[in-house]
C-alpha positions in Angstrom: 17.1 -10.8 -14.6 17.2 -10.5 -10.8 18.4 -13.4 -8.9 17.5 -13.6 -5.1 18.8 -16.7 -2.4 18.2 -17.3 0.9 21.7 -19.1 2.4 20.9 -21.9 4.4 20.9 -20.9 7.8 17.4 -18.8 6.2 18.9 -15.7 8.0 20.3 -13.9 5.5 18.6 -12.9 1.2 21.4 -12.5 -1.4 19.8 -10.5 -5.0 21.2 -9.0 -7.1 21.3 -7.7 -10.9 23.0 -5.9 -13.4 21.4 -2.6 -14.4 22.9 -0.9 -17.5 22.9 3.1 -16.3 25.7 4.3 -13.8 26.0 3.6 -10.3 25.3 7.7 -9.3 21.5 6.9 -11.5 21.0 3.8 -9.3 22.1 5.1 -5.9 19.2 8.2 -6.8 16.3 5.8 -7.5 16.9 3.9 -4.9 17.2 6.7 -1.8 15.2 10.0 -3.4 12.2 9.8 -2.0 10.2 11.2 -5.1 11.9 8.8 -7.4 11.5 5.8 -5.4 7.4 6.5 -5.0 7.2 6.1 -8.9 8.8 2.8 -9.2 8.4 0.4 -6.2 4.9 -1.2 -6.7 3.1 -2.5 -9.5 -0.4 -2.0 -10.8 -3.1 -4.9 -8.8 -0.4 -5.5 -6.3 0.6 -2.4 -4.1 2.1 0.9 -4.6 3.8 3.3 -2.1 1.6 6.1 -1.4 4.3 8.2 0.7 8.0 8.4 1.5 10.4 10.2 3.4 14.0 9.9 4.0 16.9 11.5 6.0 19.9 9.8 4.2 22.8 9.8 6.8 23.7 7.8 9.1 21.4 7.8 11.7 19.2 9.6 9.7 15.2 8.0 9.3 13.4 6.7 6.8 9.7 5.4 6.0 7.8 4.0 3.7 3.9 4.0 3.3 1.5 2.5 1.1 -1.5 0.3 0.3 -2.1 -2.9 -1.2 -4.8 -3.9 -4.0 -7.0 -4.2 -1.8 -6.9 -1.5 0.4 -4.9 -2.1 3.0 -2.4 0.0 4.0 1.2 -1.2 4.9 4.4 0.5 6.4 8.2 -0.1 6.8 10.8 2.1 8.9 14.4 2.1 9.5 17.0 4.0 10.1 20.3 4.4 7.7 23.5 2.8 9.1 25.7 3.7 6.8 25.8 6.2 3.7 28.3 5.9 1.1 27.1 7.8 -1.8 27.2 6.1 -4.9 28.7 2.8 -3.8 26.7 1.9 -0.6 23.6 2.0 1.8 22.8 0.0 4.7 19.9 0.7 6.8 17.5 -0.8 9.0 14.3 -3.0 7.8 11.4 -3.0 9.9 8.2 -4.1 7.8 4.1 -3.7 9.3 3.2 -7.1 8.0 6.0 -8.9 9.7 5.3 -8.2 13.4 9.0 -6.5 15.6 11.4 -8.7 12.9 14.6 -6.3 12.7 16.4 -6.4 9.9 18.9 -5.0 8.2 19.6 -4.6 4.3 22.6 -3.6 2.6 22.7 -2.3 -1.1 26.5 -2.9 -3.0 26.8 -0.8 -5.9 29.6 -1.9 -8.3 30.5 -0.1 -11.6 30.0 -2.7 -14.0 31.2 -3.0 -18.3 30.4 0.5 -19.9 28.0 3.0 -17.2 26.4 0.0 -16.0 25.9 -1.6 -12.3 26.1 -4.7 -10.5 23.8 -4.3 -7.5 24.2 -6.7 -4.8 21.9 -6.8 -2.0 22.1 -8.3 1.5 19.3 -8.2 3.6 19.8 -10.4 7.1 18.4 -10.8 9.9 15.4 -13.4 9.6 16.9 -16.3 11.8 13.8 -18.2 13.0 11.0 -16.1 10.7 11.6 -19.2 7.6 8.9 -17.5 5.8 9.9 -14.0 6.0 12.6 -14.7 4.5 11.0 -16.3 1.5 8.5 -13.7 1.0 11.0 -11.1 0.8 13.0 -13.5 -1.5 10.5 -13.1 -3.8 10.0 -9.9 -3.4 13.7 -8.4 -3.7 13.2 -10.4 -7.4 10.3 -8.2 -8.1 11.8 -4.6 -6.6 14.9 -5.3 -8.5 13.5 -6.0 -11.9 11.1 -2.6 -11.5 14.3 -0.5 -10.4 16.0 -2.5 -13.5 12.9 -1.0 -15.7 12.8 2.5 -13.9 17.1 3.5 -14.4 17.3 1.8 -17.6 13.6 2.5 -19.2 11.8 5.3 -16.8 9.3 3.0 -16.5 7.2 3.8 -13.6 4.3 1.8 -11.6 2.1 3.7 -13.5 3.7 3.0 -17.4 5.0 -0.4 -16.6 3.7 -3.4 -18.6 
């Protein structure tokens, strides 16, 4: 089960969750762009539709998709740092919430026999309260479908 906190300044989300397949699986789903398409969404909610990704420092990345009902939705930002399988950090920049900046880092730990502890730290929301509790909630959500996808292949298509 995914945990998620917003510390109390409400600048900074800590998630994270344990996923039982190695950190090299993990560090795939979560930056090849093919992989990531089948597994961030959920039926009636939103899927991506399209996503591309340079995966170096510097390097840009995007995310597109559409909601349940139709409308479409974007986020952009560029990788800061690449560490292959241990760490990403890159840039968060999100249609819905206006020119909010931020920046999320993913921690991947190895973790009791080929599993992972995935620790996420996504900052950057000072003054934007409920921002930062949307994507609270929604790091729970992402994490428990990457949890289904590396342990499960369960994709937004298959999953219950």
């Amino acid at each position: 089960m995914a945990t998620a906190t917003i510390l109390p300044a409400e600048n900074t989300i800590v998630a994270e969750i344990f996923i039982a397949a190695p950190p090299e699986r993990v560090f795939q789903a979560i930056t090849d762009p093919a992989q990531l398409s089948q597994w961030w969404g959920q039926k009636g909610m939103y899927r991506i539709t399209e996503r591309t990704a340079d995966i170096r420092p510097g390097g840009k990345w995007s995310s597109v998709g559409v909601g349940a009902d139709g409308t479409k939705f974007r986020v952009d930002g560029e990788y800061l740092q690449v560490e292959p399988p241990r760490l990403l950090v890159h840039t968060w920049i999100a249609s819905w919430t206006g020119d909010l900046k931020t920046i999320v880092r993913w921690d991947l730990a190895p973790s009791g026999d080929a599993g992972t502890l995935l620790k996420i730290r996504h900052e950057g929301f000072a003054g934007a309260p409920e921002a930062a509790q949307n994507h609270g909630e929604g790091w729970k959500r992402v994490l428990g479908w990457l949890l289904g996808f590396a342990e499960k292949g369960e994709t937004v298509d298959t999953r219950n």
